[in-house]
N, C-alpha and C positions, 0 to 999 in steps of 0.2 A: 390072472388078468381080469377086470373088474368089466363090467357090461360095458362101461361106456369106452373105453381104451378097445375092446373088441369090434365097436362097432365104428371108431374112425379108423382103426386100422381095415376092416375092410372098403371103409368108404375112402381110403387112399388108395387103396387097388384098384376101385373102379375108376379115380378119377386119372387114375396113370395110365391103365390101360384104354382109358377114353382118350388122352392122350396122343399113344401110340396108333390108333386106329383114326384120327382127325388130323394125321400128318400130311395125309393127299387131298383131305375133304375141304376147302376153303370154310365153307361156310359150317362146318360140325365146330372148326376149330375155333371160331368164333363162339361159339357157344359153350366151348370150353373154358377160353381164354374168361369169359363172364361171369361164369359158374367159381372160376375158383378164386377170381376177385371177392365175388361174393362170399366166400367161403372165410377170406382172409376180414374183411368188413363187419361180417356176423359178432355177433356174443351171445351164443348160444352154448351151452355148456358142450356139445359135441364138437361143435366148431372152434371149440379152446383147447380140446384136448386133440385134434386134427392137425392145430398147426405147430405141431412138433416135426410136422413133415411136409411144411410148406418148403424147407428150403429144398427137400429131392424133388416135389413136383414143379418147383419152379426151372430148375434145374434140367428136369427133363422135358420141360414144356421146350425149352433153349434149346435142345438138343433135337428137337421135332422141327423145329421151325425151317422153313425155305426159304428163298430173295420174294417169291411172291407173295406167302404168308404175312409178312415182316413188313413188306409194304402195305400190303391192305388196310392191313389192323394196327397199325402205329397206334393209333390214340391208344385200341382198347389196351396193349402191349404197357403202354408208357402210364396210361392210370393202375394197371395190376402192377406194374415195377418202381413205382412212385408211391408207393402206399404207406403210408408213416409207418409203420409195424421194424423192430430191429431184425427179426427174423427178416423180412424179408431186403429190408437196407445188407445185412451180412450177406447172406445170401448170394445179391446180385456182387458185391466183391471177391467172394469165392468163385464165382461162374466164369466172371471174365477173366480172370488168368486163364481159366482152364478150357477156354472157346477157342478154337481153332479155324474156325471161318472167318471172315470179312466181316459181312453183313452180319453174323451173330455179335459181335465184340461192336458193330455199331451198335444196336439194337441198346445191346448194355448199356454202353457209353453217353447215348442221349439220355437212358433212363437216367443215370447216375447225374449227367447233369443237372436234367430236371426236378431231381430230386433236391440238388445241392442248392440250383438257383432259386429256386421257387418256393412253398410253405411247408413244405413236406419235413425238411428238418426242421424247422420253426415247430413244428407238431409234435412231431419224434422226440425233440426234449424237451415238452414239457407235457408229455406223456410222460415219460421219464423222470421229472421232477416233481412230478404229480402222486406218484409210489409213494407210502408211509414205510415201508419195508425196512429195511438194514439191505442196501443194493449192492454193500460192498461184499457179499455173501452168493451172490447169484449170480452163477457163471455168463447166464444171457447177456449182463451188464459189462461185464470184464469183456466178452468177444465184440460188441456192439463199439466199446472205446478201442479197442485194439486197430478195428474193421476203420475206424473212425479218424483215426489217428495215420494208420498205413496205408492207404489207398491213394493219394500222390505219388509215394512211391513206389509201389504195385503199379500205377498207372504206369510211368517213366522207365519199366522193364519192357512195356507191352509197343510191340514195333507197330505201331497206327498213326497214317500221319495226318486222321481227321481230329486228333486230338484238341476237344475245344481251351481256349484260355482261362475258361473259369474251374477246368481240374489239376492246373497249376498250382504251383506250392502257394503263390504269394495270396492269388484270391483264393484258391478254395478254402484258406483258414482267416483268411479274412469274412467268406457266406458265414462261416463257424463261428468266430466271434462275433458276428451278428445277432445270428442267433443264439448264443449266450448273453447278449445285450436286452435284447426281448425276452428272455424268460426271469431275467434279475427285474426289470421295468414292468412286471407285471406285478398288482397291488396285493396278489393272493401269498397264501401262504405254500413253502415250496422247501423240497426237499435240495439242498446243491449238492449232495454224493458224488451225482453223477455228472455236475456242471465240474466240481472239484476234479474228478479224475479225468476228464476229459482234459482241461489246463493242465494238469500235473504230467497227463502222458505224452503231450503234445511239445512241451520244455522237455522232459528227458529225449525226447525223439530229435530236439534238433530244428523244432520249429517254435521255436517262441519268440521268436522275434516277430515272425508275420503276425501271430497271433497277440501277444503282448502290445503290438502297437495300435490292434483296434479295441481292446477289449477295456485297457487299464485305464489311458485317457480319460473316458466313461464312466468308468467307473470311480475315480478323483471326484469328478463333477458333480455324479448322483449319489454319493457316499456324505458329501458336505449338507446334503439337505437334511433337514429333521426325519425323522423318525428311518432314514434311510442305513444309518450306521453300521446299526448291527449285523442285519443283513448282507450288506455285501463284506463285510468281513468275514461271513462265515464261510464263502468261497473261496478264500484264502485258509482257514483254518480248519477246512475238513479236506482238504490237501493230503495226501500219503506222505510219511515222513518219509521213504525213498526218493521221490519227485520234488521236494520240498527247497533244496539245495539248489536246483536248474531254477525255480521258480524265483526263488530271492536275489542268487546273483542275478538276475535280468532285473528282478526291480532295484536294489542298490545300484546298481551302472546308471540305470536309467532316467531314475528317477530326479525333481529337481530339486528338492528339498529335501529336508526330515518331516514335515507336512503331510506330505503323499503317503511316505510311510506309517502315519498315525493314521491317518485313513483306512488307508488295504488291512494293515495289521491290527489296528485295535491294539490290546495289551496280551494276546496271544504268548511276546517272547515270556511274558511272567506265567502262564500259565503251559505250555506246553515244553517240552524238554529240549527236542526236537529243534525247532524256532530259539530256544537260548542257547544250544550248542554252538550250531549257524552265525547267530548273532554275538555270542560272547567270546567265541574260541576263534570258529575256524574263519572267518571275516578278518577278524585280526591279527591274529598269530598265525595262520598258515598260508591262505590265498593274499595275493600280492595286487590288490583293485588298482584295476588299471588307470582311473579317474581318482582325483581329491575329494573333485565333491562324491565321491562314492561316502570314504571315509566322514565325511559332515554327516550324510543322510544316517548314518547308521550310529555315531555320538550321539545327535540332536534325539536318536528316536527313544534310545536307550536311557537319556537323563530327561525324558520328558515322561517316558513313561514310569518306570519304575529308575526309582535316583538311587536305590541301595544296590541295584544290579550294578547301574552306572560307574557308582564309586566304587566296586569290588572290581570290575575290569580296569578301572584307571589303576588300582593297588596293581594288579597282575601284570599290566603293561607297564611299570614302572620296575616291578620287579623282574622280568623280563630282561626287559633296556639297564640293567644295574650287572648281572650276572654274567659272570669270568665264562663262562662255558658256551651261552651263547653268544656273547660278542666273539671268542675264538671259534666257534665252530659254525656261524652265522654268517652266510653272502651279505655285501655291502649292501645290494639291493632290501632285504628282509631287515634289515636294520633302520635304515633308511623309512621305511615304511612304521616300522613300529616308532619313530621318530614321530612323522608325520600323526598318529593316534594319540601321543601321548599329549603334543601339542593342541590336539582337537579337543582333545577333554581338557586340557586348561581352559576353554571358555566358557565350559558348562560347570564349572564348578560353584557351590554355590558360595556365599557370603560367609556363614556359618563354620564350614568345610575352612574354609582360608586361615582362620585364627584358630579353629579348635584341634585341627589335625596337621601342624604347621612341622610340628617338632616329628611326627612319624615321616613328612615324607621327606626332611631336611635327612634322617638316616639315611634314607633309601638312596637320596641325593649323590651324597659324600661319598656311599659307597661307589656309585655308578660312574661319577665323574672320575674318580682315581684310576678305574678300570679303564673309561677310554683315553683317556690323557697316556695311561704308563701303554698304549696297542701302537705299535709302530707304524701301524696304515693312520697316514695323517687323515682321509676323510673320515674314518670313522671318531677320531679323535675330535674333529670337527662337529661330529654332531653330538657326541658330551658337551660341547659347550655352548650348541645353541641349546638344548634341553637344558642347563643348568640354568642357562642367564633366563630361562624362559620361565620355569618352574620357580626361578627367586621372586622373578617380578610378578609372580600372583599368588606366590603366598606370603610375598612380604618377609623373607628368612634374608638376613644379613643387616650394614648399618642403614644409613640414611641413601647411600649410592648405590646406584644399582650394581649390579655383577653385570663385567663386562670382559670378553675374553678378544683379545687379536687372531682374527683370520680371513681370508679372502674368500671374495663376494662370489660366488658363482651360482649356477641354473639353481642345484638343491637346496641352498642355503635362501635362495629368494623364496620357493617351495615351500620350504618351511616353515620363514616367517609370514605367508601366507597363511598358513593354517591357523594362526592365532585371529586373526579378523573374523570376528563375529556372523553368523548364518543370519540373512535379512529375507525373511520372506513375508509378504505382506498376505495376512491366514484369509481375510475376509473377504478377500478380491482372486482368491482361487481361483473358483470357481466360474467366474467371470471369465477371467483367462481364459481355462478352459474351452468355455462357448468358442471366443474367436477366434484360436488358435487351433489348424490342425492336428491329425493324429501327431504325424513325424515332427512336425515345432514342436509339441508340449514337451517333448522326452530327446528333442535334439537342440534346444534353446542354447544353443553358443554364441549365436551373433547376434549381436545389439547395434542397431540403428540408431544413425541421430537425425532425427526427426525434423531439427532447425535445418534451413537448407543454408543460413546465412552465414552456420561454422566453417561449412567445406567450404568459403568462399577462399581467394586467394586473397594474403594479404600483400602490402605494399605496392600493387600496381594502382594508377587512378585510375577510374572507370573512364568511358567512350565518352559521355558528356561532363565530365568536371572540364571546368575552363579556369579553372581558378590554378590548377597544380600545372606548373613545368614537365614537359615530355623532353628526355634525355634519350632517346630509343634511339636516332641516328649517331650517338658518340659511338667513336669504338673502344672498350675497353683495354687500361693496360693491362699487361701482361704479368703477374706479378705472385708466379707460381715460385721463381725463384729468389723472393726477395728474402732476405733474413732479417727477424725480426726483432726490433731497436728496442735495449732496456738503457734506464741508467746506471746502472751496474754493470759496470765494466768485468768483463769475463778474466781470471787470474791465469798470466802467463807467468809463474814461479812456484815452486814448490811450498814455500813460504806463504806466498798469497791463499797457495788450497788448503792448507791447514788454518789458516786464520780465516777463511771464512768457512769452513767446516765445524770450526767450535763455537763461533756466533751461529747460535740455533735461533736465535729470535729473527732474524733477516730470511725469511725462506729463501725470497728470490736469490740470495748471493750462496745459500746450500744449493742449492739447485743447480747452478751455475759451476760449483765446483765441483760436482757428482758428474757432472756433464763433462768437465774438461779435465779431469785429475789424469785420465789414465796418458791422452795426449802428452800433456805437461811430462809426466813419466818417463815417457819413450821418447820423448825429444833431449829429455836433463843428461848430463852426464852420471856416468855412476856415482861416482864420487858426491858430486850435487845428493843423490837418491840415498846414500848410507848415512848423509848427517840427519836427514830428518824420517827417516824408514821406522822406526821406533813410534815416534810422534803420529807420522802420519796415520801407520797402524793401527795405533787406539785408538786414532779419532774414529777414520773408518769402520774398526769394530764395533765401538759402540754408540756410532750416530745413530739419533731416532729420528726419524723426519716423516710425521705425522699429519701429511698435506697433500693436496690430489697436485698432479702434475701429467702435461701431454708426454714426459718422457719417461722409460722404462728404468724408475731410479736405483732401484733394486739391483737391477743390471748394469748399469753404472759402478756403484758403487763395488760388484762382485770385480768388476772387469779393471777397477782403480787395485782392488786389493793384489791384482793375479802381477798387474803390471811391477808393484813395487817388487814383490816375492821373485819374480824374474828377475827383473832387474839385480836383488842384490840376496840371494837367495839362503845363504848362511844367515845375515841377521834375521829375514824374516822367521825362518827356521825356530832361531834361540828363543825369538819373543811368541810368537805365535803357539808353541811347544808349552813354553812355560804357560801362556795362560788358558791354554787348553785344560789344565789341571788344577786351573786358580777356584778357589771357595766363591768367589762373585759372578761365575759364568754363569747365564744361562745354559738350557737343551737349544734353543735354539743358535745360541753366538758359537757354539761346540760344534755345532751342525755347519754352521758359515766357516769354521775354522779347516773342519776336514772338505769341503768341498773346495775350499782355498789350495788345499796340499796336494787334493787331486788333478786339479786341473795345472799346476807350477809341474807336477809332474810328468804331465803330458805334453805339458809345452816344453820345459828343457831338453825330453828325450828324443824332439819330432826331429825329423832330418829335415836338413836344410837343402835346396838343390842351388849349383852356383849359377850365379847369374846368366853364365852363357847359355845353360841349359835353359831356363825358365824362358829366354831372349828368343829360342826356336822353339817351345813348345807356343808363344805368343802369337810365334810369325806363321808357323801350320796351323792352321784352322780346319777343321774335319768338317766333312757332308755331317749336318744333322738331320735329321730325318727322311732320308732316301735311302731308299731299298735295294742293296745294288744284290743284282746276282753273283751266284757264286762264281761261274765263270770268267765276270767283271774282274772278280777280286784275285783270280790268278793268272788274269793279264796282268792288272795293275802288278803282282810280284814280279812277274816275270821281268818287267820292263824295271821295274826300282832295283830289280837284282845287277841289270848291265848298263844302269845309266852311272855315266859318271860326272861328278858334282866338281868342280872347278870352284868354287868357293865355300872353304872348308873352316872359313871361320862359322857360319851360320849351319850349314848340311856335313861338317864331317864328324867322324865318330870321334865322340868323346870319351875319353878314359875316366874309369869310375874313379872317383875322389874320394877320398874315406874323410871323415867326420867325425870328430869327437861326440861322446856324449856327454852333455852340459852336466845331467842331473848322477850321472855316473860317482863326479866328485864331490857329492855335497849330499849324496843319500844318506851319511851317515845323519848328518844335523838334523835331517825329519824323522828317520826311523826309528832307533832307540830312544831318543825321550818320548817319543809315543808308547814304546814299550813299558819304559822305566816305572812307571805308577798305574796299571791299570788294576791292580787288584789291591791299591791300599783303597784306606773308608776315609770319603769327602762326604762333608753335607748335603753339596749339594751334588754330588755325582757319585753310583754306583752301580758300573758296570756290571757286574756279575749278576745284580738283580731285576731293582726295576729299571734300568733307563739301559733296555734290550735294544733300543733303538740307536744311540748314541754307541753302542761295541758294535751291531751290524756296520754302521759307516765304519767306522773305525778300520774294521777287519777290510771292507770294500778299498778304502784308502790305500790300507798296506799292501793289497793283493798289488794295485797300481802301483804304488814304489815297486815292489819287488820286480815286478815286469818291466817296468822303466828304464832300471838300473841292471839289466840282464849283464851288461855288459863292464861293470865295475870290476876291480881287482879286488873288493872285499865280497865279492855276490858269496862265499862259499861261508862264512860267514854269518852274512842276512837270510838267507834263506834256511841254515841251521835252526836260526834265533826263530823266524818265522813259523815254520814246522814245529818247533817245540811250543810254540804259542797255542797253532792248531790244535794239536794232541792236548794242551790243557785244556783247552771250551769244549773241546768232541763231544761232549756230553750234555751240553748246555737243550735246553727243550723245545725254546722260543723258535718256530721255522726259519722264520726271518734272519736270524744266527746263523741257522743249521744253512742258507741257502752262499748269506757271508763265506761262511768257510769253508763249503765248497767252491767258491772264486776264489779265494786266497791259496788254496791249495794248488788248481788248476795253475794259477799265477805262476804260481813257485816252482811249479813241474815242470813247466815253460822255462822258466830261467835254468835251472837244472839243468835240463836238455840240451840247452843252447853252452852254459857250460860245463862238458863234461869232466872236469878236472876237479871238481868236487864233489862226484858221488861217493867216492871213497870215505869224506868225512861225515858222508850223510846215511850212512847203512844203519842203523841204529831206527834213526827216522823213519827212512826209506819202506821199513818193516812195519813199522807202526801203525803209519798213512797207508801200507798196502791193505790192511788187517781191518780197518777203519772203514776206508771206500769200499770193501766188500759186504761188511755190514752193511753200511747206507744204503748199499743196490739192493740189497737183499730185504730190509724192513722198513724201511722208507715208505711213507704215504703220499706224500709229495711226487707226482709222477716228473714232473722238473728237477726235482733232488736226486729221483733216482736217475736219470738221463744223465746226470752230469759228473755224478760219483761214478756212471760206468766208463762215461768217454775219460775221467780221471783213471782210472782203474786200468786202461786200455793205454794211456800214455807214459804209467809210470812202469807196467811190464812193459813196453817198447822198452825205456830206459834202462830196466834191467838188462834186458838182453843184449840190448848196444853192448853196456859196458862189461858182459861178462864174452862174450867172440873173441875180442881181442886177446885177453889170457888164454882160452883154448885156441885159437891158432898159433901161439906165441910155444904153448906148450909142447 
């Protein structure tokens, strides 16, 4: 131990046990409280190597004190505890946890105040920034941002309820970013180590928002002047690449432009790895920004600063958004999102880029768009094609027409054609802003004002003094919510009429008109009328295009004309509809209106009908809606419906059940097997077993519904054979979407089964197969939906078993 370390070690024994001995003495302790201000004050070479033990004597000086002490000597108390010195800032936050009095944790508390409000930390960093050191190396600095950092929330453990408002989360890091304000604002030269760690530890803790909203503002404004750049960039980029991540996501959220972040950043992402990680990878590919314009700020920042980083992330989000693996193992959201990027960099691309690298991203293109086209989730399929039509039209790939795909308008698709419009921020008038705009406006600027006050005016009333305009205010208006509204086109009361105007595609209004009234016209004709032109009508209907806004839902129209004819006369729709199910000229999508045709003709033949009488008293009882009767209520109320007796028994007597044919029962052949008949031959434009996985999932959905439909047919032993061996041949197919198909078709079919059992006998063979099958599925299935349904499968076709094997052993 060296002279000088021996002799403040004993000059802390004397001042401890002076201390100790000035804990009754009012006025010794004064003398004390002085001495060792002083002591902290000095730069004497004894007094430096001393204050390695300011924090025990401060500590125990706290631990001496009384209520009368503590009052006397406030000031002296509050300048020794107020001292710019980090030692002694840590210090007093160690103490006060560990105070167990009132009056001592006040004591604290106002000092800490004082400290916070007043110049004391003003002083303390730029003491601290005033170091030439490497500060990231000494422990004093590390404890001093810790101390710095956690003392809100230390305070918010400590049960006091004089707790002032300026040791709150919101202001205390607000005095803190002040004072980080004041030491960047000063003209000297200055180390930011410790202004960096400070920001850096304060975003991982959970408080950068308070902070971020005084500090960044600020720094926009005084960053934009000369010679001011560099500098406060380096506040940003001597950041811990730990803390670095909290730091950016708050300025990409926040920020309004990509401006702001040329500012903060400088060209940092090109120089540090850290900062390009952030900004190249995980911004884009991994985290999902909650804001678009996040997305802007972080394109504009990247093709303004460095354009060869820029164009290497637009290659990666392009090949990304192309790749079988991620579109299948990729949430719609994260897709979505990479959408939204690729689109952002179509506006930063330069002139050069467009012609010279046209033919690389036309590969990339082709490939991507194949990928989402043949994915059976139509949204994703949707956004191949705004990315295609988007990606054509700025680089100019294809002929004179643009690329233009059919799909409906909704929230994301408006989103995304949003992200093509150009980033306008006016660079020279920044700063300006800045000035007049609050903290919270600069980084919350959502709302826009209109200034003119003569827009919001109301139009069409005349003002108080026009004398010139007629006042109509005492008429009373008609009433004319009921009226219907007069064309000259006469709406088609014949069958005839709807097909002739169905094929004249130039007349909107009279398509319209017949989309409207077809299904009516339908259900009013006789059958007979319906099977001479059911052919006719069909095709027209299939392949009407009618490429025109309208107040009515034409689509549905036109679904609900199709369902009406197919009822109506159900074998021919059947023949024709079957047959061009498998025609070379179909569309995916007229294949898709065909089987959803089948679905619903099959749900509507097989629904019961109730007879009139019944329907006639379910009209005339009308039930309590929403009254809450008690239970006791409701077995009075039996008691008394059990011994009333009803004397008019056309309307209240029990009716005998009526049995009911099933319509769809006799005609399920014409839809089932010609769906069967060709699915595994090779069409051009149709192949099932490969890519159009979406067109055999409906398919399989379709047949589950006939089979269930038709439970009740004298051929079901039969179709459900045929069925089942269908199954067993896809079992193996990859596509979920299949895999989820044929476990409803199955489930279908076990249902019909059950229901009847006179043909399990023919179905053993099967029966074994599909048992053998839904065991696998439960057992390596990924899908927790797939496997829920292979078990409830699994669980109904051993019932099945077992029904039909009782009856032989009791017979036996």
């Amino acid at each position: 131990m060296s002279v000088g370390r021996a002799e403040a070690l004993l000059l802390f024994k004397e001042i401890v046990k002076d201390i100790e001995e000035s804990s009754g003495n009012i006025n010794r302790m004064k003398n004390t409280i002085e001495r060792l201000t002083q002591i902290i004050i000095d730069s004497t070479s004894k007094n430096k190597l001393l204050l390695d033990y300011v924090g025990e004597m401060l500590a125990k000086l706290i631990l001496c004190l009384n209520v009368e002490t503590a009052n006397c000597y406030s000031r002296e108390l509050n300048k020794l505890l107020t001292t710019p010195h980090p030692i002694v800032f840590t210090a007093l936050c160690q103490i006060i946890s560990t105070s167990d009095k009132l009056y001592r944790q006040t004591v604290c508390l106002n000092a800490l105040e004082l400290f916070i409000t007043g110049p004391s930390i003003v002083n303390l960093f730029i003491d601290q920034c005033g170091k030439t050191t490497d500060l990231r190396s000494e422990p004093e600095m590390n404890l001093l941002v810790r101390s710095l950092v956690k003392l809100p929330d230390k305070l918010s453990t400590i049960r006091c309820k004089q707790l002032s408002s300026a040791l709150l989360h919101k202001n205390y890091f607000k005095h803190v970013g002040k004072a980080i304000l004041h030491c960047l604002g000063r003209k000297v030269h200055y180390n930011s180590v410790f202004l960096s760690a400070v920001v850096g530890h304060c975003f991982s803790a959970g408080n950068g928002l308070h902070l971020g909203s005084v500090i960044f503002p600020s720094i926009v404004r005084r960053a934009g002047l000369p010679d001011n750049s560099y500098k406060y960039c380096q506040l940003l980029r001597n950041i811990e690449d730990s803390h670095k991540e909290s730091v950016f996501t708050y300025l990409v959220n926040m920020a309004p432009s990509s401006h702001c972040l040329e500012i903060l950043l400088g060209d940092s992402v090109a120089e540090n790895s850290k900062t390009k990680f952030l900004f190249c990878n995980k911004f884009l590919f991994v985290k999902v920004l909650p804001k678009d314009c996040s997305i802007r700020c972080i394109i504009g920042y990247l093709s303004s600063t460095c354009y060869e980083l820029f164009w290497r992330v637009f290659v990666d989000l392009l090949s990304t958004w192309m790749s079988p693996t991620a579109i299948t193992h990729t949430d719609y959201k994260q897709q979505l999102y990479v959408a939204k990027c690729i689109l952002c960099c179509l506006t930063s691309v330069s002139t050069v880029d467009r012609d010279s690298k046209a033919p690389a991203v036309m590969d990339m293109l082709l490939t991507g768009v194949g990928n989402h086209l043949s994915n059976p989730d139509h949204n994703i399929a949707k956004l191949g094609m705004l990315v295609a039509e988007s990606v054509c039209a700025v680089f100019n790939i294809g002929d004179t027409e643009p690329l233009k795909f059919q799909y409906d308008e909704d929230v994301n698709t408006v989103a995304l054609k949003a992200m093509l419009e150009t980033e306008s921020v006016d660079v020279n008038g920044l700063s300006e802003t800045c000035e007049d705009l609050d903290t919270e406006q600069l980084w919350n600027k959502n709302e826009v004002t209109n200034e003119n006050p003569s827009v919001c005016q109301t139009s069409g009333m005349p003002s108080v003094g026009d004398d010139e305009l007629d006042s109509d205010d005492d008429l009373v208006p008609y009433d004319l919510s009921n009226d219907t509204p007069t064309t000259k086109t006469k709406r088609p009361f014949y069958l005839r009429d709807c097909v002739e105007y169905l094929v004249n595609h130039e007349k909107i209004e009279r398509v319209e008109l017949a989309l409207i009234h077809t299904e009516d016209v339908i259900r009013a004709a006789e059958v007979d009328q319906v099977e001479e032109v059911i052919e006719d009508l069909l095709r027209t209907l299939l392949h009407l295009d009618y490429a025109f806004a309208s107040d009515h839902d034409l689509s549905r129209c036109r679904f609900q004309a199709m369902l009406a004819a197919s009822t109506a006369c159900p074998i021919s729709a059947a023949q024709y509809l079957t047959t061009e199910f498998y025609s070379p000229n179909m569309t995916i999508q007229l294949r898709l209106d065909i089987l959803e045709v089948f679905t619903a003709t099959a749900q509507t033949l097989s629904a019961v009908q109730l007879p009139d009488e019944v329907v006639a008293v379910k009209d005339h009882i009308k039930p309590l809606v929403g009254v809450d009767r008690p239970v006791w209520k409701e077995l009075v109320d039996l008691r008394i419906e059990q011994k009333t007796k009803r004397y008019n028994s056309r309307l209240f007597g029990a009716h005998k059940p009526k049995y009911i044919s099933n319509r769809f029962a006799q005609v399920v052949g014409y839809f089932f097997y010609p769906l069967l008949r060709c699915f595994d031959e090779s069409i051009p434009t149709l192949d099932l077993l490969d890519r159009d996985s979406l067109v055999l999932g409906r398919l399989l959905y379709t047949l589950g519904v006939m089979v269930y439909s038709a439970s009740s047919a004298p051929s079901t032993g039969a179709i459900t054979k045929s069925m089942l061996q269908f199954v067993l041949a896809l079992r193996g197919h990859k596509v979920a979407y299949v895999q989820q198909a044929l476990l409803f078709a199955v489930c279908a079919t076990l249902y019909c089964v059950k229901e009847s059992s006179s043909c399990v006998d023919q179905l053993d063979a099967e029966l074994m197969d599909v048992n053998s099958w839904l065991a696998q599925v439960a057992a390596n299935a990924s899908n927790t939906q797939s496997r829920r349904v292979s078990i409830e499968c699994h669980k109904l076709l051993t019932n099945i078993l077992i029904n039909e094997m009782t009856p032989a052993v009791t017979g036996s």
